[in-house]
N, C-alpha and C positions, 0 to 999 in steps of 0.2 A: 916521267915518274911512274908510271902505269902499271910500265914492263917492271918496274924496278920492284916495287909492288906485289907485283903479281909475283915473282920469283920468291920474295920476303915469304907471301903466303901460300908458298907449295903450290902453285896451280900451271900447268901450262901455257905455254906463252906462242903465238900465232901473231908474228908483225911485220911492216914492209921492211924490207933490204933496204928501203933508204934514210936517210937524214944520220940522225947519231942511232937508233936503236939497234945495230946489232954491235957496235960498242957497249950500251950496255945489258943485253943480254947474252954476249958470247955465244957459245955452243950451247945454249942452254933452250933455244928457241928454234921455230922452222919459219923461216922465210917465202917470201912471195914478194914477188913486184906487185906494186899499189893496183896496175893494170891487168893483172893475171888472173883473172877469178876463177880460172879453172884448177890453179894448185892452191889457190885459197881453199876452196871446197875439198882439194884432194886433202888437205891439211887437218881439215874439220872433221874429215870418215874417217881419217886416222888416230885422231885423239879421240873420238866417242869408241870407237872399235878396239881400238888395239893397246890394252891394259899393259902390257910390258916399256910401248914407248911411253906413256905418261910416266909410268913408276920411273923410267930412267929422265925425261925431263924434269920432274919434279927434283932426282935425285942433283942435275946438273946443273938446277934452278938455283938450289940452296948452296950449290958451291960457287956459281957468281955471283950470287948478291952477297957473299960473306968477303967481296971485293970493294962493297960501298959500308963506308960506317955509317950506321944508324943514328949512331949519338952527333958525329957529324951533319948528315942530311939533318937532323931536327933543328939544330943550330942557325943550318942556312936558311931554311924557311921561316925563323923568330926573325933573325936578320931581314929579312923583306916586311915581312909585318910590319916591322918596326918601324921600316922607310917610309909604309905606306901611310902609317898612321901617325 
């Protein structure tokens, strides 16, 4: 829910290639293997540096998280409350 998140609130998104997350972040994120730190870091000088890729992440953010309904997600997560409690 993090990446999902994050994309909601315009911010760029940096996460591993594996499990479900680039499911849901699409093209909207840059990638690295969990064991890669050297393109973790290359990832990190690029989002502090370089203002046009954020503006376009940000802009590719907001078109896939308009792939998850919100009013949905809020639904599922009263639904687990509920279980738990």
């Amino acid at each position: 829910m993090p990446v999902l998140e994050a994309l909601w609130s315009e911010l760029p998104v940096i996460c591993s290639n594996g499990s479900s997350l680039p499911e849901v972040a699409g093209d909207a994120a840059l990638y690295f293997s969990p064991t890669d730190y050297e393109l973790l870091s290359k990832h990190m000088l690029d989002i502090a540096t370089d203002e046009s890729l954020v503006a376009d992440m940000k802009n590719k953010g907001l078109q896939q998280a308009k792939n998850f309904d919100t009013e949905k997600y809020a639904a599922r997560i009263m639904e687990v409350y509920k279980k738990i409690v």
